[in-house]
C-alpha positions as CSV (number, residue, x, y, z in Angstrom):
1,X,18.3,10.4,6.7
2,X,18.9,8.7,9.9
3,X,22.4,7.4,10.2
4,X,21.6,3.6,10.3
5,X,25.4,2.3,11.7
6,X,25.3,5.0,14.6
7,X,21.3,4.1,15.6
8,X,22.7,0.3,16.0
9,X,25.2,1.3,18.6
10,X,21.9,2.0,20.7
11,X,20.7,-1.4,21.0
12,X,19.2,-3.7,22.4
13,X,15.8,-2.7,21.2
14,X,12.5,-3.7,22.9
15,X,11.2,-4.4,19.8
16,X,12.1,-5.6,16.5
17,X,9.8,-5.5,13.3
18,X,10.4,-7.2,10.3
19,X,9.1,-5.8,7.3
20,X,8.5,-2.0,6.3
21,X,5.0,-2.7,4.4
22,X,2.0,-0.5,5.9
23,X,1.2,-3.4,9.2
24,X,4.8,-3.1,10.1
25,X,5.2,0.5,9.6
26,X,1.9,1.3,11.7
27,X,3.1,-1.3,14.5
28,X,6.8,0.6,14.4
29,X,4.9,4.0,14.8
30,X,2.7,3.2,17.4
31,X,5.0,1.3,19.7
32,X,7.7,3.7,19.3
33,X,4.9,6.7,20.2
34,X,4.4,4.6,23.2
35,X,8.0,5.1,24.4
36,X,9.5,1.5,23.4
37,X,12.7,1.5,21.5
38,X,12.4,0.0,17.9
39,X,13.8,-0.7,15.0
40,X,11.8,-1.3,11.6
41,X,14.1,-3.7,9.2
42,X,13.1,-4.0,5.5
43,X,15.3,-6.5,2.9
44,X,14.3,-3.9,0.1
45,X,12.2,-0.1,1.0
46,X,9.5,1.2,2.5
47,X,5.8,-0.2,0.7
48,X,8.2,-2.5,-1.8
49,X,6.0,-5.1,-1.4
50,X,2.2,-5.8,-1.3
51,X,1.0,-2.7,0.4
52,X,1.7,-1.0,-3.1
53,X,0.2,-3.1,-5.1
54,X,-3.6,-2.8,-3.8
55,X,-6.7,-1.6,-5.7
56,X,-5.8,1.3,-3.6
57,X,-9.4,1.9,-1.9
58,X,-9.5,2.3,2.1
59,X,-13.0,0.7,2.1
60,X,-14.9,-1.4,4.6
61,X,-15.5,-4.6,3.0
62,X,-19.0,-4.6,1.9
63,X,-18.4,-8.4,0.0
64,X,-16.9,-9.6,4.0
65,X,-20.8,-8.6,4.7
66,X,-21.4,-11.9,2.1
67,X,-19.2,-14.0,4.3
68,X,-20.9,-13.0,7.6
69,X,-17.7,-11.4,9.2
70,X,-19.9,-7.8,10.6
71,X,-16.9,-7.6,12.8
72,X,-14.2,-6.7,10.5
73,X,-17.0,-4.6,8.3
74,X,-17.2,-2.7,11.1
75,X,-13.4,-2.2,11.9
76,X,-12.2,-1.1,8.3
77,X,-15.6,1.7,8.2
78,X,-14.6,3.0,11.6
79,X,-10.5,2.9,10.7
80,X,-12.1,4.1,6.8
81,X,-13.1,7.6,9.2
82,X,-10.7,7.8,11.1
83,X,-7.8,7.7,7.6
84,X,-10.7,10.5,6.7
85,X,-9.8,12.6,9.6
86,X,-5.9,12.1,9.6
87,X,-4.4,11.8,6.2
88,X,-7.4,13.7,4.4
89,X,-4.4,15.5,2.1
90,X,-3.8,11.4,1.3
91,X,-7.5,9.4,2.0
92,X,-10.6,10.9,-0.1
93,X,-14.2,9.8,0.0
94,X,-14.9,8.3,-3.5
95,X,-18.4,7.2,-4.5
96,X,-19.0,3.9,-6.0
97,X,-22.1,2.3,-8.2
98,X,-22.8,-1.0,-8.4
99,X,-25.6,-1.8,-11.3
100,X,-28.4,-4.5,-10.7
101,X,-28.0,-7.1,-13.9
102,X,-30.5,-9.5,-14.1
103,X,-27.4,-11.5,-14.9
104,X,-26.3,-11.2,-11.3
105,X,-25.9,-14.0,-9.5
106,X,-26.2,-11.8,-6.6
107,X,-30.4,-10.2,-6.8
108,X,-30.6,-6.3,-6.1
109,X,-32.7,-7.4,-3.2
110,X,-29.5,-8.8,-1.5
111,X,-27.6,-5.4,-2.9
112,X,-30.1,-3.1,-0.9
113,X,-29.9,-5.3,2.2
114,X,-26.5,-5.0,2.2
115,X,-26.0,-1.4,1.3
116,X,-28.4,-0.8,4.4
117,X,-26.0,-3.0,6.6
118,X,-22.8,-0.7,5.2
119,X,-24.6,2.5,6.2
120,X,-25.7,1.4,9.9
121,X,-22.4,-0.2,10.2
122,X,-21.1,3.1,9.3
123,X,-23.3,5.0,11.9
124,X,-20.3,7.5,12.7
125,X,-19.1,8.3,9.5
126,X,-19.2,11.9,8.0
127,X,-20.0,10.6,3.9
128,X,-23.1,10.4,2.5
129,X,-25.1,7.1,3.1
130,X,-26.3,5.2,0.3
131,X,-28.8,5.8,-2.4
132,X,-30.6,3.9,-4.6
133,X,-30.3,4.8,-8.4
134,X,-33.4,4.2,-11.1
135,X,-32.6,2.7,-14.1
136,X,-32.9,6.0,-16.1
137,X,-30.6,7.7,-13.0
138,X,-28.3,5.0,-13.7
139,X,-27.7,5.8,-17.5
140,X,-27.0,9.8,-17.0
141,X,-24.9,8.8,-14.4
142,X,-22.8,6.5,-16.1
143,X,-23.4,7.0,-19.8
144,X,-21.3,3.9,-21.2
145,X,-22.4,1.2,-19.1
146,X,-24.3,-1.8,-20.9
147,X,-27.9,-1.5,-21.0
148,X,-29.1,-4.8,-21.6
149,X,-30.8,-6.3,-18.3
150,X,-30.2,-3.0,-16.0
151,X,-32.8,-2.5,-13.3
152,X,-31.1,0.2,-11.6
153,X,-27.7,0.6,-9.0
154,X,-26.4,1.5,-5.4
155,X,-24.6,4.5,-5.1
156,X,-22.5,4.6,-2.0
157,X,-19.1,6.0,-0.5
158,X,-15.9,4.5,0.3
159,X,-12.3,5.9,0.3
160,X,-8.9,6.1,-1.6
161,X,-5.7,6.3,-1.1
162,X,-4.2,7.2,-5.2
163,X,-0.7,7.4,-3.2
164,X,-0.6,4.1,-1.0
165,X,3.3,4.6,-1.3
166,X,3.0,8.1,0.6
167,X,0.9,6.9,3.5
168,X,3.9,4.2,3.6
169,X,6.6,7.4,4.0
170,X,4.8,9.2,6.5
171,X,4.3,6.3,9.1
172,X,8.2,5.8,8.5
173,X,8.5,10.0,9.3
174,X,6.3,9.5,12.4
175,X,7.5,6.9,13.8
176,X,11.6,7.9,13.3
177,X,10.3,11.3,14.8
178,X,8.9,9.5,18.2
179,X,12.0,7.4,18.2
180,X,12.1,4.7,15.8
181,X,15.0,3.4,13.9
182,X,14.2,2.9,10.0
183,X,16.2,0.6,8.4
184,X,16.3,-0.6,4.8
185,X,17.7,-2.7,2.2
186,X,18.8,-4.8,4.8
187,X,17.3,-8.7,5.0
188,X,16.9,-10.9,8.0
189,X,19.4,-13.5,7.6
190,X,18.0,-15.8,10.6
191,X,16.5,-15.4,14.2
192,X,19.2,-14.6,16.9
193,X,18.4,-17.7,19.7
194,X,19.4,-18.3,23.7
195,X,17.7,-20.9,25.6
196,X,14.7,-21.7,23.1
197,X,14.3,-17.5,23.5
198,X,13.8,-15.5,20.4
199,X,16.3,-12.4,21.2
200,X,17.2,-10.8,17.6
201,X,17.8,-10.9,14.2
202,X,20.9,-11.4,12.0
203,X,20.9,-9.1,9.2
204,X,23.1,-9.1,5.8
205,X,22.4,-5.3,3.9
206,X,23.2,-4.3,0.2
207,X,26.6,-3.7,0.6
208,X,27.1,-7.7,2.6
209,X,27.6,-5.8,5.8
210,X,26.4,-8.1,8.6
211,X,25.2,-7.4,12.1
212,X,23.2,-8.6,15.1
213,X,20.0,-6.9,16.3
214,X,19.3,-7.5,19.7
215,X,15.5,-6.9,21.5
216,X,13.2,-8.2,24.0
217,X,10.0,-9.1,21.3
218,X,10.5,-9.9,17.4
219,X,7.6,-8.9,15.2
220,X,7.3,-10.5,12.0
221,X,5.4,-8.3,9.7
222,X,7.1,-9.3,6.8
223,X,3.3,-9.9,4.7
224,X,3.7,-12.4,2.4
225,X,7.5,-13.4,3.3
226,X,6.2,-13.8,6.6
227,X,6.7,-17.4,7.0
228,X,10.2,-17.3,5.3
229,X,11.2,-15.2,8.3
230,X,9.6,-17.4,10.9
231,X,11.4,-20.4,10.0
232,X,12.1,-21.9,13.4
233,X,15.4,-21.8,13.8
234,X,17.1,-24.6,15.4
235,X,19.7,-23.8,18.5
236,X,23.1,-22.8,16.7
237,X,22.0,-23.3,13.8
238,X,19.1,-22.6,11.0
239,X,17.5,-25.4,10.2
240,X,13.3,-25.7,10.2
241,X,11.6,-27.6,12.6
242,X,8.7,-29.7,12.2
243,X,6.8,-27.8,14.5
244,X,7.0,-24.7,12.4
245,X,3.4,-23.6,11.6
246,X,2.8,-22.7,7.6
247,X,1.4,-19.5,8.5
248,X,0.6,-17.8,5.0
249,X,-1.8,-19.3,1.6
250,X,-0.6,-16.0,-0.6
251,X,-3.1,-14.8,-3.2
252,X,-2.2,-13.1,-6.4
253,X,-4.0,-10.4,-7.5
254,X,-3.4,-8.3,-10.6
255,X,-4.6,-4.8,-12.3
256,X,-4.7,-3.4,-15.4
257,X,-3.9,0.7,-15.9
258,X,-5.2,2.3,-19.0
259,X,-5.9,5.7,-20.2
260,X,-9.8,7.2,-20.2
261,X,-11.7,5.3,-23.1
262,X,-15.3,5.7,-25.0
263,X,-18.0,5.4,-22.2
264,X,-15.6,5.6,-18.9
265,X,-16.9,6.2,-15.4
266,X,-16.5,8.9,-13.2
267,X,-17.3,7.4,-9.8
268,X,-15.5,4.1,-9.0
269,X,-17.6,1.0,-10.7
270,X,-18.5,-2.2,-8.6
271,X,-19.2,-4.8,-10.8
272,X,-20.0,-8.4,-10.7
273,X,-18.5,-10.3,-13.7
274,X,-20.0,-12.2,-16.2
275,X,-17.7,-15.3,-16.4
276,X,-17.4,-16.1,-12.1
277,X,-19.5,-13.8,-10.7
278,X,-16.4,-12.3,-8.7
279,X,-16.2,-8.5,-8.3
280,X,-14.2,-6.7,-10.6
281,X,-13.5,-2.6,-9.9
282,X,-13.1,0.4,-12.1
283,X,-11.6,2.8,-10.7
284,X,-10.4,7.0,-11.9
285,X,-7.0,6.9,-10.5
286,X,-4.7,10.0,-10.8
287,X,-6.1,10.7,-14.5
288,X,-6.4,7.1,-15.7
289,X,-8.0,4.3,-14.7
290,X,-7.4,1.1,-12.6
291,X,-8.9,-2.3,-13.6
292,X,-8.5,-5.2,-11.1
293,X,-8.6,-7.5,-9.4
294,X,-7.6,-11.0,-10.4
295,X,-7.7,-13.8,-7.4
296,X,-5.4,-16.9,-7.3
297,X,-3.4,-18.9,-5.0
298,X,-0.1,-17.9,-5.5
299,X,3.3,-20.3,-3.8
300,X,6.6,-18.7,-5.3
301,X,8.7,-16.1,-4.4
302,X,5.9,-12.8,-3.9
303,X,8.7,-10.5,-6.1
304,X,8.2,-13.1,-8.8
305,X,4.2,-12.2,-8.8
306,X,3.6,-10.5,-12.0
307,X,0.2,-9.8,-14.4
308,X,0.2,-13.4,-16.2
309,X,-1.8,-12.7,-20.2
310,X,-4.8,-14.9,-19.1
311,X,-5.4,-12.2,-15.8
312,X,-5.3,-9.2,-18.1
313,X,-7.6,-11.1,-21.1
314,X,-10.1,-11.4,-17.8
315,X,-10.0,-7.8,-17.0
316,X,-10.5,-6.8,-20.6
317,X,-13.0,-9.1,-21.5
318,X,-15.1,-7.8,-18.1
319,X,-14.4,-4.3,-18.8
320,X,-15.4,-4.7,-22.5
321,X,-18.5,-6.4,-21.4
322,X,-19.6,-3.6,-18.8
323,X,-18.6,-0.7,-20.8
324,X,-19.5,-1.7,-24.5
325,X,-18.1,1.5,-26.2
326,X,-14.9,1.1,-24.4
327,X,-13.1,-1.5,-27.1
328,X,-10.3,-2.0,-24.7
329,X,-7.5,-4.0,-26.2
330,X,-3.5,-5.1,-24.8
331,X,-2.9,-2.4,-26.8
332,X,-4.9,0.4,-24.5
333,X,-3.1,-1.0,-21.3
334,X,-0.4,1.3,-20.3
335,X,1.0,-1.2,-17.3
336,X,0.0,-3.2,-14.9
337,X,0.9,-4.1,-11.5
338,X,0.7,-7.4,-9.2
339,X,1.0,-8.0,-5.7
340,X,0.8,-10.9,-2.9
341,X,-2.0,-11.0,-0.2
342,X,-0.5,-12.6,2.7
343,X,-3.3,-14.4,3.7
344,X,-3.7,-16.6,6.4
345,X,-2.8,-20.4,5.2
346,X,-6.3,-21.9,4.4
347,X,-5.9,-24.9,2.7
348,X,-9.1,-26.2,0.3
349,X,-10.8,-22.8,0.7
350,X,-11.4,-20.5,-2.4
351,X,-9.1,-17.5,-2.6
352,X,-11.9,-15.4,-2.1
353,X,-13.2,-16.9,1.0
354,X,-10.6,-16.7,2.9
355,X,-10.7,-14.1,5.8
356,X,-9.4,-10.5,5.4
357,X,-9.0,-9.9,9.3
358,X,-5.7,-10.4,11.0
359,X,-4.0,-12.6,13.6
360,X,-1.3,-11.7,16.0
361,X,0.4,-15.5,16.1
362,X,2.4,-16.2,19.4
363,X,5.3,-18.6,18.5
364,X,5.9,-19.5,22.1
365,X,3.0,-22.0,20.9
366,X,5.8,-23.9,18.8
367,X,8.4,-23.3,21.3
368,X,10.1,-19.7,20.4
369,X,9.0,-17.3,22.9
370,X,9.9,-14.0,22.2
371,X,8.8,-14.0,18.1
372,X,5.4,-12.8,17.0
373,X,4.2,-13.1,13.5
374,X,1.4,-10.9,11.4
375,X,-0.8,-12.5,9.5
376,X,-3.4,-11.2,7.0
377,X,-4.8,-7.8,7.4
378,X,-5.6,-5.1,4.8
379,X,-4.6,-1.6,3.7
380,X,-7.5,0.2,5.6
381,X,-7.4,-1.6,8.7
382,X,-3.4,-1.6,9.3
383,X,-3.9,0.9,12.4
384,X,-6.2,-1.2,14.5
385,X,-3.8,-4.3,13.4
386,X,-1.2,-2.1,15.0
387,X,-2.6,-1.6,18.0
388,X,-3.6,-5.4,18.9
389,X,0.0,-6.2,17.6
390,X,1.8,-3.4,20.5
391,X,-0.9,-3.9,23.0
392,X,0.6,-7.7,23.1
393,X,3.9,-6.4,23.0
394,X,3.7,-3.8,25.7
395,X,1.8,-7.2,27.8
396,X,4.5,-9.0,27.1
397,X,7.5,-6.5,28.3
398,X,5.3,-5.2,31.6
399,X,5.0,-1.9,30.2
400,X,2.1,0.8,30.0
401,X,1.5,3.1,27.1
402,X,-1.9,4.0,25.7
403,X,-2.0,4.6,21.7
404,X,-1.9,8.2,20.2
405,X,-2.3,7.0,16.7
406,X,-6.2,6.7,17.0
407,X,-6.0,10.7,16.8
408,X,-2.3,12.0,15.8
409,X,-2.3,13.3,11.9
410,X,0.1,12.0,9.8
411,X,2.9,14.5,9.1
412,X,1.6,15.9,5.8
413,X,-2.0,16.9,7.7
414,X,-0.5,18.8,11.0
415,X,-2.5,21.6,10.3
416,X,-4.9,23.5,11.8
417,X,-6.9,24.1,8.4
418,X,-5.6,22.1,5.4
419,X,-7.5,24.0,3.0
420,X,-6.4,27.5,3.9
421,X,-2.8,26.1,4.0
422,X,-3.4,24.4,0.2
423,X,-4.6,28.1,-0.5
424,X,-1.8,30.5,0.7
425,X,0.4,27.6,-0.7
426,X,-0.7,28.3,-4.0
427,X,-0.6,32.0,-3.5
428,X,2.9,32.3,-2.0
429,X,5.0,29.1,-3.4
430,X,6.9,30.7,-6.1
431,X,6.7,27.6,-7.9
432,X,4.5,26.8,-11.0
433,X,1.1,25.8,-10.9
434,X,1.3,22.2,-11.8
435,X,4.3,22.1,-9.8
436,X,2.5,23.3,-6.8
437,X,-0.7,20.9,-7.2
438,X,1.9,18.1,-7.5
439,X,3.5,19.2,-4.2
440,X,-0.1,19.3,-2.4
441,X,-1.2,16.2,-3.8
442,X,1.8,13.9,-2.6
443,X,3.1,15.8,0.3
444,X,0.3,17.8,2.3
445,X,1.6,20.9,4.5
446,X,4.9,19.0,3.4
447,X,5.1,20.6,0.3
448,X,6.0,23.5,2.3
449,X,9.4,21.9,2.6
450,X,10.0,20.9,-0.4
451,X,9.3,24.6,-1.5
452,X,11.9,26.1,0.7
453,X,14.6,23.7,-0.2
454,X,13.8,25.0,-3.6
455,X,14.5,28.2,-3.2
456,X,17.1,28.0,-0.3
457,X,19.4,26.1,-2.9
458,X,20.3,27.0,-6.6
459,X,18.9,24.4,-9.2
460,X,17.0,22.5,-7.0
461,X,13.8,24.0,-8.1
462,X,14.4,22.4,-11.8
463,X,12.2,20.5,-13.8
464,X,14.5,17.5,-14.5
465,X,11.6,15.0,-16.3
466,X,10.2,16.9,-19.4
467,X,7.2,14.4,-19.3
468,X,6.4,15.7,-15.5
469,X,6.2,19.1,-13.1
470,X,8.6,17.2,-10.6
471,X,11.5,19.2,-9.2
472,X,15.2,18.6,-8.1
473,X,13.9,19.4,-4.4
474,X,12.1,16.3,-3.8
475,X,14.6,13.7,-4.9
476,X,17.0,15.7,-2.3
477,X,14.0,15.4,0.4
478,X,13.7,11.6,-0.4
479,X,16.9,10.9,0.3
480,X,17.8,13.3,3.5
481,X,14.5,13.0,5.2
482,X,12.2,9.9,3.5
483,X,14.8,7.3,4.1
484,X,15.1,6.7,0.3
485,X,18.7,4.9,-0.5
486,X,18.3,4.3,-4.9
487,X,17.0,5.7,-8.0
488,X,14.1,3.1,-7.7
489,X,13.4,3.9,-4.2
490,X,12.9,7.5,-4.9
491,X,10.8,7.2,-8.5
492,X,8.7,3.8,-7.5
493,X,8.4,5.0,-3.7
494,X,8.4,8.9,-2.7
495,X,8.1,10.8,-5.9
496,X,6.2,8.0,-7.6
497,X,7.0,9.0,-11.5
498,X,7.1,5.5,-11.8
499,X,3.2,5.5,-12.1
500,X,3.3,7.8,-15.2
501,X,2.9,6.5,-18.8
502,X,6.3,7.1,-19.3
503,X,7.7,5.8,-15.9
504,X,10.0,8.9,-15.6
505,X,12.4,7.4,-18.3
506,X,13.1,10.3,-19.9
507,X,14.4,12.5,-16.2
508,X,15.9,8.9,-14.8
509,X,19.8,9.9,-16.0
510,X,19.4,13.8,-14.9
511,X,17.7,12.5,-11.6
512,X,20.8,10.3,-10.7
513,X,22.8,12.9,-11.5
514,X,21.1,15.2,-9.0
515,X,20.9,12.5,-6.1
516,X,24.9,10.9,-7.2
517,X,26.1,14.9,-6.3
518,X,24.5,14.0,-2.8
519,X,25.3,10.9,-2.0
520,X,28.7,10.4,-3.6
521,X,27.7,8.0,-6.5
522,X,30.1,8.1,-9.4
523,X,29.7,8.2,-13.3
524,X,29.5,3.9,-12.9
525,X,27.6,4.0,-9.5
526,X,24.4,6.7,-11.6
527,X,24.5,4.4,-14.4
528,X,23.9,1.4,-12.5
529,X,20.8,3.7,-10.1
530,X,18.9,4.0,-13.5
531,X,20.1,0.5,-15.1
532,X,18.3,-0.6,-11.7
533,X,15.6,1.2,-12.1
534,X,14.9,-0.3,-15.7
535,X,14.9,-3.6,-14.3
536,X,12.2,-3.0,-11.3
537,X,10.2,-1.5,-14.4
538,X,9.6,-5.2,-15.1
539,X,6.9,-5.1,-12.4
540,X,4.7,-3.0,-14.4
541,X,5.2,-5.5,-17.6
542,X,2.2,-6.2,-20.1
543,X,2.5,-9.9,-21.8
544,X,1.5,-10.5,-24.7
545,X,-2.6,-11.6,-25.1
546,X,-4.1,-12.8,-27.9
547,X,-7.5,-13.1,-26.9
548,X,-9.2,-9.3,-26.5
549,X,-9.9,-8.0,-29.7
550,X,-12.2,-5.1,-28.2
């Protein structure tokens, strides 16, 4: 891993982002691929906050299409391609179906109109456009749906990311390869100030170690936390101003995971619910299935955000009522995850209302040149976001540097022909099958490394979960090249065994074993990794609810 103390020595930067989510990731990338000299600063890892906790769908918006906004329709389908044509080892076409209910409050008329909007939107894609599904098509398609008051569905294409936390790693990987200093576990204490100009950050890491960042432009890209970090700092001092904008109205929403039930989908289920009329997803996620989303206004602390009883009794009930067989119960759900939107303060508008695009906010409006802040945005558009946001940077600074990231693969797709690499992977590994699907599924032509640190080092091609076909080799990987620093960061993060049933329990003790004869950690120091771990499990809690009976 990058040395993070010998990287500082190189300052001042020209640019400073704050906040490691996917928008600042994809701003650190692109500016540093540009030539400017950055450094990414994150108070906990890479995707730790919101950019993990999506319904995990690159997908162009078709409800924005209900609130008029063609523009950003438009944006996430082209940026929808383009994750296509870069991270396909990562980014998969998915089809959806969304079923005409005379209980709708949305008529199949206004489905048609806009699934014809999607397509012509979509003009330059390379999926299938749209079809229209009979009522009889419907129920072969999707034998377990409720029958009562069907007329028929759409059947369209979108995309998914099942690995949101991987496309977070490899933006890190490109952008430290063009440059780019990553570092972690490390929170913005305050703004650094001379003459009303915004010149750095103060930083306090995990260990207390403080320091001063120096550059030219601040960008806050901190997602929800985002107007925590912009607090405008008084001269010598830290105190807000008056004239500090609220920038971010958060929004809470929460999913449900559960094994496959009586009557389950295959494709990805669109569905408007009975009891608001909001749209509700199923969605066939890495064996399983994902049920989400809730909406609500959400004003503490985004760690805090966690799936609350009355949010999963919502997704039950609508689950229960679309798939009838299905009998789902708080028993059935396996765990469940919750995450902050940070979108932009709107105050008196409905959660779901309120726009999905992004702004690039220029302090020097309140007086603190110098600091830009990020606000709102979404998982499929974050490259586009990071162009506008490095565009006004490089405007700012003088400089000239076009953007390579509308055509560079990430790391885990530089290949001339993924599929014959996925092939001759197979065929020449060494490794186990399982092990080697596992490896293709996370890491791309990656796996290739992983591989050959397996068998350039004794024990490191062991099975050290007994629930999982994980090896010693990518814990080692996380933490030499993936800029992983705990136990949490590699399981929740880069090898993702958090997302299994079992959460990697059973391998958490060996794996800190493994990773302490790395990175020095003592007999105290492995216990406390996987006592750490047990405690960030309480993101994927399930409350009690009394409600769902099936």
């Amino acid at each position: 891993m990058v040395g993070r103390t010998e990287r500082r020595a190189a300052a001042p930067y020209d640019l400073i982002v704050v906040g490691a989510g996917i928008n600042g990731l994809g701003i650190a990338r692109d500016a540093a691929e540009r030539g400017l000299h950055v450094a990414i600063v994150e108070q906990e890892d890479l995707c730790s906050g919101v950019s993990a906790w999506s319904g995990r769908l690159v997908h162009g918006g078709l409800r924005y299409l209900e609130h008029g906004d063609i523009a950003l329709v438009r944006e996430s389908l082209r940026e929808r391609e383009r994750l296509f044509r870069l991270a396909p080892h990562l980014v998969k076409p998915v089809r959806l179906i969304m079923p005409f209910y005379a209980r709708n409050r949305r008529p199949s008329w206004m489905i048609r109109l806009g699934m014809l909007a999607y397509d012509i939107l979509s003009f330059d894609k390379s999926v299938a456009w749209h079809r229209i599904l009979s009522e009889s098509a419907v129920r072969r398609r999707f034998t377990g749906m409720a029958e009562t008051g069907l007329s028929g569905a759409a059947l369209f294409t979108d995309g998914q990311v099942e690995y949101a936390e991987r496309l977070c790693v490899e933006l890190a990987i490109a952008a430290a390869g063009a440059g780019a200093d990553i570092i972690t576990h490390t929170r913005v204490e305050d703004l650094v100030l001379e003459g009303g100009q915004v010149v750095g950050v103060r930083t306090v890491d995990d260990d207390g170690e403080r320091a001063e960042l120096r550059a030219a432009i601040v960008v806050n890209a901190a997602g929800p936390w985002v107007d925590t970090v912009a607090k405008d700092a008084a001269e010598g001092g830290s105190a807000p101003s008056s004239r500090a904008p609220r920038l971010i109205g958060g929004s809470k929403g929460s999913h449900i995971i559960v094994d496959p039930f009586p009557g389950a989908p295959t494709d990805v289920v669109y569905y408007e619910s009975q009891s608001d009329g909001r749209l509700v997803l199923v969605i066939p996620w890495t064996g399983r299935y994902l049920i989400g989303c809730t909406d609500r206004l959400f004003d503490q602390d985004p760690d805090a955000a966690r799936a609350e009883s009355d949010e999963i009794d919502y997704l039950l009930t609508e689950a229960n009522a679309l798939m009838p067989d299905a009998g789902l119960t708080v028993d059935d759900v396996l765990y469940t995850y919750s995450g902050v939107r940070p979108l932009p303060y709107a105050p008196g508008i409905p959660e779901w209302r309120i726009p999905r695009s992004h702004i690039v906010y220029d302090h020097a409006d309140t007086g603190r040149p110098g600091l830009y802040s990020i606000v709102g945005g979404k998982l499929t558009t974050y490259r586009q976001l990071a162009e506008d946001a490095v565009d006004t940077v490089m405007k700012r600074l003088g400089r000239r540097g076009r953007t390579v990231s509308k055509e560079l693969p990430f790391p885990g797709a530089r290949s001339a022909d993924l599929e014959a690499f996925r092939t001759a992977f197979r065929r020449t590994s060494g490794l186990p099958t399982d092990t080697a699907e596992r490896l293709l599924g996370l890491y791309g032509v990656r796996a290739a490394r992983v591989a050959e640190l397996a068998t350039a080092e004794p024990g490191l091609g062991e099975r050290f979960d007994p629930d999982s076909p994980a090896i010693a080799a990518e814990l080692v990987m996380a933490v030499e090249e993936e800029f992983a620093q705990t136990l949490t960061d590699v399981f929740a993060r880069r090898s993702l065994l958090a997302f299994e049933p079992s959460h990697g329990l059973r391998g958490a003790a060996r794996a800190a074993e493994i990773l302490g004869e790395r990175l020095g950690w003592d007999a105290d120091e492995r216990r406390a990794q996987v006592a750490g771990y047990e405690r960030w499990l309480d993101h994927l809690r399930v409350p009690a609810v009394e409600h769902v009976t099936g």
